[in-house]
C-alpha positions as CSV (number, residue, x, y, z in Angstrom):
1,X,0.0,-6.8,-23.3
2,X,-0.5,-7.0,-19.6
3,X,-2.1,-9.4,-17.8
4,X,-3.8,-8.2,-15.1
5,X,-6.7,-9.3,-12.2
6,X,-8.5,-7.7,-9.3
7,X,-8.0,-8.5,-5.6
8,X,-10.2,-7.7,-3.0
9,X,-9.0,-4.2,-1.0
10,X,-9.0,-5.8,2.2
11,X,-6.5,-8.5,0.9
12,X,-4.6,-5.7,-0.7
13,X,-4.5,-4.2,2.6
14,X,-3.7,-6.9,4.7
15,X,-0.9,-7.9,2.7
16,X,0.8,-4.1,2.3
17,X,0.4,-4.7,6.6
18,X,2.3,-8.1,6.6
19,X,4.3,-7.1,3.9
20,X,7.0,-6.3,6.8
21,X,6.9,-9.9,7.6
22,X,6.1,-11.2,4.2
23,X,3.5,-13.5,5.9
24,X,0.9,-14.9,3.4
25,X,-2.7,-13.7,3.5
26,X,-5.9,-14.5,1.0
27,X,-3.3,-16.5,-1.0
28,X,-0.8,-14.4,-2.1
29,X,2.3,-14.2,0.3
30,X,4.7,-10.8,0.0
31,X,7.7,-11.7,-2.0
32,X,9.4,-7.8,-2.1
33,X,8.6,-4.1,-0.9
34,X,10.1,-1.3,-3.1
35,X,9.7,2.9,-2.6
36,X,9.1,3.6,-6.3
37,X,8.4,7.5,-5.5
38,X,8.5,10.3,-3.2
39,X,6.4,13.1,-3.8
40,X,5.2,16.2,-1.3
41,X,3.0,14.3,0.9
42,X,3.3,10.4,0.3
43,X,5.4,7.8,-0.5
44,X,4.9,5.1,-3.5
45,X,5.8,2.0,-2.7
46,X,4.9,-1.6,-5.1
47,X,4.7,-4.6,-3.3
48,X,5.5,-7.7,-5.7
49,X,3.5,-10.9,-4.2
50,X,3.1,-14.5,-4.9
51,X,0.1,-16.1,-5.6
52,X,0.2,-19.3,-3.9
53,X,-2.5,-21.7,-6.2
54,X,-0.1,-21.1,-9.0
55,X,3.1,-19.3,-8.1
56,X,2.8,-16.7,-10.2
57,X,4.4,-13.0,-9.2
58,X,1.9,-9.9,-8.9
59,X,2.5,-6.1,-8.7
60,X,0.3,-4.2,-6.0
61,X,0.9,-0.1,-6.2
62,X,-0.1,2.1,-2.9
63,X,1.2,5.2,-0.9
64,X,2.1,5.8,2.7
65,X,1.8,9.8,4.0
66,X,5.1,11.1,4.5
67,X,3.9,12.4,8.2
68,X,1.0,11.8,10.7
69,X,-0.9,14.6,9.5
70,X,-1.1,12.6,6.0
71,X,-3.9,10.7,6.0
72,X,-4.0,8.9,2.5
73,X,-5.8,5.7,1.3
74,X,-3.4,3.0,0.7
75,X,-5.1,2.5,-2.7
76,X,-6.6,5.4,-3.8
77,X,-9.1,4.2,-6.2
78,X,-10.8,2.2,-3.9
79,X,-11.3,-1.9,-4.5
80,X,-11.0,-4.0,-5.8
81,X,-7.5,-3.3,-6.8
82,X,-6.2,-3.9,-9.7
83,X,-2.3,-5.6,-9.6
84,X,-0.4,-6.8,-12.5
85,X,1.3,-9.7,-13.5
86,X,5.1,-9.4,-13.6
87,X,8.3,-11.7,-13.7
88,X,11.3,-11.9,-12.1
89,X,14.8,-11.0,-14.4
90,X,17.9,-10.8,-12.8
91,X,20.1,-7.0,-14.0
92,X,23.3,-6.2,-13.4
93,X,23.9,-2.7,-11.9
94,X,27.3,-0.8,-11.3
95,X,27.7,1.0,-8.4
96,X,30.4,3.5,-7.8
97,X,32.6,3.3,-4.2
98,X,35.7,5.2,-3.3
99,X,38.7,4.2,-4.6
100,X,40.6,1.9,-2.6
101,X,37.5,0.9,-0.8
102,X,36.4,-2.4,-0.1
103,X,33.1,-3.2,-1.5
């Protein structure tokens, strides 16, 4: 089951804006920035942060419009938002290069 809480939308906010620097705001501090989706008009992105009173790792979801005409709520449901609790694993991936190139 997940384990989820709420964070106030201005913290949400302020932390997708520092997320660039991963500078810590309201306690959390922006750990990793991932586009999850693409659709006609916007961007998804999922921004995992660290709460900093217990170190735990948190999943915030918002959109970005794809152009300056776009003008989307970061979160559209509103606040508080709702983020997720998640944990780190490390995967192995295969890529595929050229052959005879240097990876």
């Amino acid at each position: 089951m997940a384990i989820t809480h709420t964070i106030p939308l201005d913290t949400a906010e302020a932390l997708v804006d520092l997320s660039y620097s991963m500078k810590p705001f309201g306690g959390y501090t922006p750990v990793h920035t991932e586009l999850v989706e693409t659709r006609r008009w916007v961007s998804v992105h999922e921004l995992i942060v660290r709460r900093d009173s217990d170190t735990t790792l948190w999943v915030l979801r918002y959109q970005l419009g794809l152009t300056e005409y776009q003008d989307v709520d970061l979160f559209p449901a509103g606040g508080p938002v709702t983020v997720h609790q998640v944990e780190e694993r490390q995967v192995v991936t295969t890529r595929y290069v050229l052959a005879g190139e240097e990876t």
